[in-house]
N, C-alpha and C positions, 0 to 999 in steps of 0.2 A: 504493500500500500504506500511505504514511504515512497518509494521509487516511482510509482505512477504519479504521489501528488508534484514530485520533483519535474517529471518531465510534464505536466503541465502548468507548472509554473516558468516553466522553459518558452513556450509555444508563445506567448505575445512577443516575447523576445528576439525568437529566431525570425517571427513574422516581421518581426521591424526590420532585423537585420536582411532578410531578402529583399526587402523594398528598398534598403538605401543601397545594397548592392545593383539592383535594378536601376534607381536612379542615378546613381557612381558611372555606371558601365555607359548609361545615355549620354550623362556629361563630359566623360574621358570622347565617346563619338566625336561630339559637338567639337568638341579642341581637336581634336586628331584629323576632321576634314578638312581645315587646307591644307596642314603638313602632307596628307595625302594627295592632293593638287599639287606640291611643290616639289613630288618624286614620284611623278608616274613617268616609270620607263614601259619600252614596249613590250618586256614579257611581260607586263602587269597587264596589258589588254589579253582578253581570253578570243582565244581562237574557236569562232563560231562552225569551222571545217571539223575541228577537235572534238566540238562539245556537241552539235545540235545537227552536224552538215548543213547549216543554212549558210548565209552571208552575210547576216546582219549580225553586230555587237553593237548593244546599247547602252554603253557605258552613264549619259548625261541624263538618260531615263527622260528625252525629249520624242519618242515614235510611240505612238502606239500598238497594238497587237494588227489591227488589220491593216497599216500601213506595214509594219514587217512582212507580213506574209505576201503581200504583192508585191514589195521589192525581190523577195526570197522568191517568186516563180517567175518575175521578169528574167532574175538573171539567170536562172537553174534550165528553162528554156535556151537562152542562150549558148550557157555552158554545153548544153546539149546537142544542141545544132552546131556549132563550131569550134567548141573545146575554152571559150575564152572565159577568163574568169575576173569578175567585178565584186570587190569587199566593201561595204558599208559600214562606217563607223564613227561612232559618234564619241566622243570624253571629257570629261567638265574642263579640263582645260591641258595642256603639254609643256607646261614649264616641270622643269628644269630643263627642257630642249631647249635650245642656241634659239626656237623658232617654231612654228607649227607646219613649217614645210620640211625643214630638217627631221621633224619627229614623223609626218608623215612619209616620207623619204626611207627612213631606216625601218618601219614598222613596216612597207611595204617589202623589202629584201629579206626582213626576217621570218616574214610568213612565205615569203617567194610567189607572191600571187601573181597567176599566170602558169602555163606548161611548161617545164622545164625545156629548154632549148628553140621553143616560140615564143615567149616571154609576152604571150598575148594575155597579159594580166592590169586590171584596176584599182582602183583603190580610192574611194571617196572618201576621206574624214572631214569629221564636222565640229569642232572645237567653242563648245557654247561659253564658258569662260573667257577665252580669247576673240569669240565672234568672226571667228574662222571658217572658209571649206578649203582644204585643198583637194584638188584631184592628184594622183600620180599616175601616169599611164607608162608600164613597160615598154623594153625598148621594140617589140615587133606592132605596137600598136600607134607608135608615134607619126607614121606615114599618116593611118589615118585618121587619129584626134592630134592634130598639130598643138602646140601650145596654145595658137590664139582661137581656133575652135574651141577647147577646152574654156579656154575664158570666156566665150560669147557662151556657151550653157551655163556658167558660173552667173554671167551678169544675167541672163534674161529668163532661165529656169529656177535657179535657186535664192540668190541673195534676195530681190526682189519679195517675193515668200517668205524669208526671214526676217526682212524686218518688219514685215504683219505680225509676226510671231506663231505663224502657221510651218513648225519646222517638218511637219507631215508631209504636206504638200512642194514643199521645197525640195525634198529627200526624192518622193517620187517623180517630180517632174523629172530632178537633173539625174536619176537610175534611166528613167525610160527613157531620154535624149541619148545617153551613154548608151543604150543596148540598141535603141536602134541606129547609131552609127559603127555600130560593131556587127548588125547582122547585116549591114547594106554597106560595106567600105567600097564601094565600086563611085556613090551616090556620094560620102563622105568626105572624100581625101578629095577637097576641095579646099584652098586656102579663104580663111575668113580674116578680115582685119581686127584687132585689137580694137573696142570701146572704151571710152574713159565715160562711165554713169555720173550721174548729174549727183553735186553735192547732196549731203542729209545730215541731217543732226543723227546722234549719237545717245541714246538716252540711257543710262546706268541705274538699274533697283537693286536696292538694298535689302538683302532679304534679313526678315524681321529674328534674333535669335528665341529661341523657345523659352519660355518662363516655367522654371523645374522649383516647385515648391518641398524643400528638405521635411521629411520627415525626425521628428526627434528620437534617440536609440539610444539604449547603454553602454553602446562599445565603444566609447570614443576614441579607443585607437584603431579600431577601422576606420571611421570617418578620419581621423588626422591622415591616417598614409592614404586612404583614398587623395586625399585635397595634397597632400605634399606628389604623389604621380603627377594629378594633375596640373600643377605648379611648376612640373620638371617639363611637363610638354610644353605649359604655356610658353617660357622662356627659352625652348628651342625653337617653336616657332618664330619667337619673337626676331632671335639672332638670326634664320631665315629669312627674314621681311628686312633686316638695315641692311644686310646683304645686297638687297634688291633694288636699294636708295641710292639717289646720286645728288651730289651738289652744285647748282647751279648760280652765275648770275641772274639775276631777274631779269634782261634784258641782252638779247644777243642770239647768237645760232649756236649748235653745239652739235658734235655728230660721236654715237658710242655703239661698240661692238657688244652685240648680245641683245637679248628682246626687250619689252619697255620696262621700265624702274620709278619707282616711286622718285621726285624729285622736290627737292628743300633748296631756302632759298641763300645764298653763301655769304649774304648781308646780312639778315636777321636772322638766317638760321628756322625758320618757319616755314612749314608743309607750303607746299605750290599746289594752287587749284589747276586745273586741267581746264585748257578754252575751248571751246567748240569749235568740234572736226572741221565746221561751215567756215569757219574763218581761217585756218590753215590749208584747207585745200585751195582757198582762193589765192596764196600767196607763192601754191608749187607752179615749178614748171611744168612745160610738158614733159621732159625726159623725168621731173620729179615723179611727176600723178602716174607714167605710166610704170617705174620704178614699183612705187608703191602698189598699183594695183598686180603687179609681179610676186611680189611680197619680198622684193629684194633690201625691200626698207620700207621702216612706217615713220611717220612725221607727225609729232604731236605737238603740243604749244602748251607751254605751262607760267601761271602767272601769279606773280606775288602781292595776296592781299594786301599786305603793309606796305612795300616800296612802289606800286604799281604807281601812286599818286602822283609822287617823283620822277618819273621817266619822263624824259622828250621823247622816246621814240617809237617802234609800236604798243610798248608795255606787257610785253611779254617775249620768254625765249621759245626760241622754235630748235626743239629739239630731232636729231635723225637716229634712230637705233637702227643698226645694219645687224642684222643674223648671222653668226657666225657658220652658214650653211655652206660657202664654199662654194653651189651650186649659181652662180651669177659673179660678171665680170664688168670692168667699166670701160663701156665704149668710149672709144679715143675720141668721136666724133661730140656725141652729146654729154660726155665726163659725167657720166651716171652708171650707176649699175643695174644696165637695162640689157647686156647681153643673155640669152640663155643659150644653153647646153642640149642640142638633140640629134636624136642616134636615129639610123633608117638603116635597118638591111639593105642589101644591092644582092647578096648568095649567102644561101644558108649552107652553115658546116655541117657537114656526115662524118658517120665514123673515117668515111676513108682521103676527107680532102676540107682545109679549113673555108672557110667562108669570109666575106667581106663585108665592112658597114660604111657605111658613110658618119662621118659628124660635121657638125654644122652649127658653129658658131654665128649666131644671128641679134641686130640688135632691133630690140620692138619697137625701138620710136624712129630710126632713121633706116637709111639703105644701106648699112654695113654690114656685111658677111663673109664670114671665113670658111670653108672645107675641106676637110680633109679625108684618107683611108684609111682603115685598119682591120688587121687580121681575126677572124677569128677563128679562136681553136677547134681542133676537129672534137667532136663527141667523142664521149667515152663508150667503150665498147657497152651492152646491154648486160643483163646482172645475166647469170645461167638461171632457168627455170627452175622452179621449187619444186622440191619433190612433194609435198604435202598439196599440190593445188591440183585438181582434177585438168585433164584433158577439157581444153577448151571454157574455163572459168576465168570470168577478168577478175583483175587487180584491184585491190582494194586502198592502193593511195590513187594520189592525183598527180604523179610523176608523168603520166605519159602523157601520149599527143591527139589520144582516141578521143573525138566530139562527145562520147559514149559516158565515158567516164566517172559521168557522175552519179551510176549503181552503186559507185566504193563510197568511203567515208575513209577519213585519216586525217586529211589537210589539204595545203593548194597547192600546186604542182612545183615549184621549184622557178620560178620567175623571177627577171631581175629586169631592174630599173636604175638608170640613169639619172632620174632627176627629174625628168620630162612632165608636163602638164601645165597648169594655173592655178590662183587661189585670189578669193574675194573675200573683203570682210561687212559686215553689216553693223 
């Protein structure tokens, strides 16, 4: 009897203790999601070949279920009829990337989307923290989504839609442009000129944090080491974030390697407001605006509440963050970093005799262009036959070149990219 009245005189106790463990575990969440923002690399995105065989990964939790499943048979038709393969993906944001084209760049090589040795592979991500798409298109599909094709479905299918805030409809328009230029390249592999869209404001919401009402318990040394964890994250995140800072005068131009950063003012020392997009766009050039819609550079304006009074000149600094992506170069002509980097087969390698590409250095805002040849390796010999697989039963990854292919499950074929495509921001 002692021992039953014991243990429940336990039971309010334990029950408190699960509720502040409940409400501990919520608020450690809450701290923990930006640091998780501030280190998503690309094996952190899960491979939807891996886990579901569809193509969709919805990291930003911005598609719905019936918009997934219509991208997931636009492209799985595709896949099927001509072997090519197009990933959709969405993630709250790609920092610690140089950039959201560098992350989508490497995220596309590590899943290798595309057939191994046709590299007719896609790759849409959609960066809603960054306000981001890029596409990356393989290097056998470059003939026919050219860069600035890719950017005209960038400007008039997707962005357009996002900033409705309809990211459904944005997602399927710019899938079903991408699949039918891939089921019709004959109709495609047409050059399209580069747009520069017409200014917009830029509007930033702050999402509201949740209001966690503490329960009272007896174990006050759980609640202390709960609150002392979350004390040690808060202050890593913190060291995170001045990282991310830079210092500025209030007044003047400034250009920095690496993506945007909080910026303080180097007089007073005081946070800089951010000026609307409308009014720095008005002051790029053309080799700037088409830079920026490249995403070779973004161009921001930041202004200092306190000294702004003081200025004679335009009262604010315009600053340029370049990405350390490597992938863009500065045309000699327009002294911008408006060249890009794109691959065309001319002969494909077989086992018994290497093949040839073309490259082609081109700049988007003027007529300068360079080209040149290069080799490619012969394929590797084909693996020998499994003894475990029946006469006449296909393979269950996506390494090979069969339209068919997509009866297996495993992953995407072994595809590489160059670099190649567009990206717009909203």
């Amino acid at each position: 009897m002692g021992s039953k009245k014991i243990m429940n005189a336990m039971k309010p106790v334990n029950l408190q203790l699960k509720r502040l463990l409940q409400t501990s575990s919520f608020t450690l969440a809450v701290v923990l999601f930006p640091l998780v923002g501030l280190t998503l690399e690309v094996k952190d995105v899960p491979n939807p070949r891996q886990i579901h065989r569809t193509w969709v990964t919805d990291m930003a939790g911005i598609l719905d279920q019936p918009t997934e499943a219509k991208i997931n048979s636009l492209i799985t038709h595709l896949e099927q009829q001509n072997g090519a393969e197009v990933a959709v993906v969405t993630v709250p944001e790609t920092s610690p990337s140089a950039s959201p084209k560098a992350f989508t760049t490497k995220l596309f090589n590590y899943w290798g989307i595309g057939k191994k040795g046709q590299n007719n592979g896609v790759l849409v991500l959609i960066s809603k923290g960054d306000r981001r798409v890029e596409i990356e298109t393989g290097y056998g599909v470059e003939s026919i989504l050219p860069n600035a094709k890719v950017g005209n479905i960038i400007d008039t299918q997707i962005t357009p839609k996002f900033k409705q805030g309809d990211f459904n409809g944005g997602a399927l328009a710019g899938t079903k442009a991408l699949v039918v230029a891939l089921e019709n390249p004959s109709v495609s592999n047409q050059p399209t000129p580069i747009a520069i869209p017409p200014n917009s404001d830029t509007t930033t919401v702050a999402a509201e944090p949740a209001a966690i009402s503490p329960e009272p318990t007896q174990d006050n040394n759980v609640l202390w080491g709960l609150l002392g964890v979350g004390g040690l994250i808060s202050a890593i995140g913190t060291l995170a974030w001045r990282r991310r800072r830079v210092s500025i005068e209030p007044e003047g131009q400034s250009r920095f390697n690496g993506g945007s950063r909080t910026c303080f003012c180097a007089t007073c020392k005081k946070r800089l407001e951010k000026v609307d997009d409308s009014i720095i766009q008005a002051t790029l050039s053309q080799p700037e605006q088409v830079a920026q819609k490249i995403g070779s550079i973004k161009f921001e304006g930041w202004k200092c509440p306190n000294c702004s009074q003081q200025l004679t000149g335009s009262g604010y600094h315009r600053v340029a963050f370049v990405p350390r992506s490597g992938q863009f170069r500065e045309c000699p002509t327009c002294e911008e970093l408006t060249i890009t980097h794109t691959t065309q087969t001319l002969q494909r390698p077989t086992q018994y005799s290497q093949g040839r590409r073309l490259i082609t250095d081109k700049c988007q805002c003027c007529d300068y262009r360079t080209e040149r040849e290069e080799t490619i390796p012969r394929l590797p010999p084909p693996p020998p036959p499994s003894s475990s697989s029946g006469g006449g039963s296909s393979s269950s990854s996506y390494s090979g070149g069969s339209s068919n292919s997509s009866s297996g499950g495993g992953s995407f074929g072994g595809g590489d990219s160059g670099g190649g495509g567009a990206g717009g921001s909203w």
